[in-house]
C-alpha positions as CSV (number, residue, x, y, z in Angstrom):
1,X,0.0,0.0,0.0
2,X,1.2,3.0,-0.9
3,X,2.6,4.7,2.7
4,X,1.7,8.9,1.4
5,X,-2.1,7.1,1.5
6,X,-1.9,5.5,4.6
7,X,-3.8,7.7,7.1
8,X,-6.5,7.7,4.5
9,X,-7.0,3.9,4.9
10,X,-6.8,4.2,8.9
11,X,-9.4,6.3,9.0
12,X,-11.6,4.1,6.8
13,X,-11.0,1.2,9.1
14,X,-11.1,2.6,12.7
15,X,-13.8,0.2,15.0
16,X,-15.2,-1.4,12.3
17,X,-15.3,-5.5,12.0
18,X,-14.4,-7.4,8.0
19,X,-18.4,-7.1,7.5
20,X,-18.3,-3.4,8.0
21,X,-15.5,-3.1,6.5
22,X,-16.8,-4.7,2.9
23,X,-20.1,-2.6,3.5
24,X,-17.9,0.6,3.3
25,X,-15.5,-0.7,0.3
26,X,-19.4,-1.1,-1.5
27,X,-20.7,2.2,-0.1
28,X,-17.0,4.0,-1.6
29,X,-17.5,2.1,-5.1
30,X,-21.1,2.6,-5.6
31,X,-21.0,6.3,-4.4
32,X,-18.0,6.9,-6.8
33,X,-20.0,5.2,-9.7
34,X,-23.0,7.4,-9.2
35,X,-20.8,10.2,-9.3
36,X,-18.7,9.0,-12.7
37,X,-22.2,8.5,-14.4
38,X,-23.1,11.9,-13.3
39,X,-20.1,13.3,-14.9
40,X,-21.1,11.6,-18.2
41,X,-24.5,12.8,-18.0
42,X,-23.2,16.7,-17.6
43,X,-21.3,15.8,-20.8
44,X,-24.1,14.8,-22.4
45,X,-25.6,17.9,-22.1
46,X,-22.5,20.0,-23.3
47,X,-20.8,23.5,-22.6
48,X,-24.1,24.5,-20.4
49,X,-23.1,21.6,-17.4
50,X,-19.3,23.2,-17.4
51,X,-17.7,22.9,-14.9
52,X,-20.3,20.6,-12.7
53,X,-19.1,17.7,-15.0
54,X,-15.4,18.2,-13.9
55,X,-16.4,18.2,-10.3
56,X,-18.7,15.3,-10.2
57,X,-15.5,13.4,-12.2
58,X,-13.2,14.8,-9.7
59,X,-15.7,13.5,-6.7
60,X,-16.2,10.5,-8.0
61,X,-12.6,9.3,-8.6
62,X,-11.6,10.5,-4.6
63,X,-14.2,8.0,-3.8
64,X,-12.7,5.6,-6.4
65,X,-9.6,6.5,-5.0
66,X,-10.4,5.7,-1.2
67,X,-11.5,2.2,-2.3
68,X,-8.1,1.2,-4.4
69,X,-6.7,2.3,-1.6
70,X,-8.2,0.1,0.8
71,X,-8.2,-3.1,-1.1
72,X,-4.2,-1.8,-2.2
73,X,-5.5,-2.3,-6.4
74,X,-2.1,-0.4,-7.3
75,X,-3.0,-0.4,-10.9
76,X,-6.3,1.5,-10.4
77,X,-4.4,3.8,-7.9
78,X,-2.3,5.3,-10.8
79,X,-5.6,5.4,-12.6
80,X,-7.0,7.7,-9.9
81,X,-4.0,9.5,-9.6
82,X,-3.7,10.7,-13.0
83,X,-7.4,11.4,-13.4
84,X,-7.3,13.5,-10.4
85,X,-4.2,15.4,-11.6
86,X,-6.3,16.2,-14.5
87,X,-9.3,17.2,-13.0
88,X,-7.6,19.2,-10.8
89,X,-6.3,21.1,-13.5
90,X,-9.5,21.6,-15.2
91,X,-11.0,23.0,-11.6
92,X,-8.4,25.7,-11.5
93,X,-9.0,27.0,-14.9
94,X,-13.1,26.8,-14.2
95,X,-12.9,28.3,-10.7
96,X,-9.2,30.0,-10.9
């Protein structure tokens, strides 16, 4: 697991049993779809939905993010990472 994420993760799993545990991994995945699919959905309706597309994007892959990091998928970790580098670049030129 990658150790700069670590404290993330802890706080995730503080007082909560493997069943809890796998509810919140579902909860992170599910919430972060919704989000992704919101994202395409402001696309869909073009230049008016700028910039609420690039947030619901950027929200949606932090919540991706927490889960990779939780179940240590490394490969969908640089996904994240690069997606979020990206959408955080699109944030500062739509809100400067």
């Amino acid at each position: 697991m990658c150790r700069a994420f670590f404290w993330l993760d802890q706080i995730f799993k503080i007082g909560y049993n493997n069943n809890m545990k796998l509810e919140i991994n579902e909860i992170l995945q599910w919430t972060g779809a919704v989000f992704i699919i919101a994202g395409h959905s402001l696309n869909a309706v073009g230049p008016a939905a700028y910039p609420w597309n690039i947030l619901a994007f950027f929200l949606g892959t932090i919540l991706f993010m927490a889960w990779t990091i939780r179940v240590a998928n490394k490969p969908q970790l640089m996904v994240n990472v690069v997606a979020l580098g990206i959408g955080a670049s699109g944030l500062v030129k739509a809100f400067g």
